[in-house]
N, C-alpha and C positions, 0 to 999 in steps of 0.2 A: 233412890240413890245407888249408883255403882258403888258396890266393894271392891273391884278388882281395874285393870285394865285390861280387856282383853285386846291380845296381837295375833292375828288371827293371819299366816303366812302360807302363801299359794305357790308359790317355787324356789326356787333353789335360796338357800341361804347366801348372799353376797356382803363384802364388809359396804361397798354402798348403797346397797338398801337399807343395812343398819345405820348407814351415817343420815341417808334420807328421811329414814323415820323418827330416829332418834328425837328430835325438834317436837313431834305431836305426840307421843309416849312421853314425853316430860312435862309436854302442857296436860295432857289429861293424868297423870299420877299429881301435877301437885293440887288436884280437885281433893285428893282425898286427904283423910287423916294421918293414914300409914300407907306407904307406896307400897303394892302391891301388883303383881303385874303378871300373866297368864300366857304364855306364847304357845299357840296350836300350831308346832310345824310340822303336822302329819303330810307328809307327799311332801317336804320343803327341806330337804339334808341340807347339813351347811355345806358350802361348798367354800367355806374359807380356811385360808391354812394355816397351821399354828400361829404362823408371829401375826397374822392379822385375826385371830382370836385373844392373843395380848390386846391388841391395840383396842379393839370394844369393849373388852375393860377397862382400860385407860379413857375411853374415851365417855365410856358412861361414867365414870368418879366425876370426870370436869363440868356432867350433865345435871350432876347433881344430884342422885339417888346410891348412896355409897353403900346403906345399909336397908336397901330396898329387900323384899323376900321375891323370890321369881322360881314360875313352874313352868316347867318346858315340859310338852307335850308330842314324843314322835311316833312313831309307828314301828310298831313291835319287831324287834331287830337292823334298827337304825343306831348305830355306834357312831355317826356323825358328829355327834355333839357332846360325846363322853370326855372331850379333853379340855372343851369350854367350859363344863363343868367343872373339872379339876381347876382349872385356872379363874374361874370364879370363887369354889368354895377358900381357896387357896388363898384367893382375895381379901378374905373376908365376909363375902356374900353371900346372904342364904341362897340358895341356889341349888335347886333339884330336879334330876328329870322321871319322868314318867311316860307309862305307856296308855295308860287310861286316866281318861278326861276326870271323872266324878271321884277318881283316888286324886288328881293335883288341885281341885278345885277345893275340896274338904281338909289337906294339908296348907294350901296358901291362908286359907281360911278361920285355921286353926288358932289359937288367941289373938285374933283380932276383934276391936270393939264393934265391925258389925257384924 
């Protein structure tokens, strides 16, 4: 059984690849108990701009995971994604990032029942 989801991202961050995906990251989080969700986007900066980093919070609430925990994983000195952060935790959403895989993997992982 999966604990987690993993989003495993190969290039550039776009707000329509998150609208793309969105749809298969909602079917496979609600497999689990506690949505849980792991994005590797080493080699993958966002390349979206602030008010469309609004809008993917907005637009995951309507997706249905409001109180999901989420680890984003970038490559060590990648500031890309420091203000989707903000605008996540800001949210309300656990939401952290990290430079190493086995430190986000071991915090998403951290009181959950598996």
């Amino acid at each position: 059984d999966a604990a987690y989801v993993l989003i495993d991202v190969h290039m550039p961050m776009t707000l329509e690849m998150v609208v793309e995906f969105l749809p298969k990251i909602k079917e496979a989080g609600a497999t689990l108990d506690t949505p849980l969700f792991l994005f590797d986007v080493r080699g993958a900066p966002n390349a979206r701009g602030a008010f469309e980093d609004y809008e993917v919070y907005e637009y995951r609430n309507i997706f249905g995971f409001p109180t999901s925990k989420i680890a984003v994983v970038v490559d060590i000195g990648d500031d890309s994604y420091e203000f989707i952060d903000t605008v996540a935790n800001n949210a309300g959403h656990i939401h952290r990032i990290f430079s190493d895989l086995s430190s986000a993997v071991a915090w998403l992982l951290e009181g959950s029942k598996d």
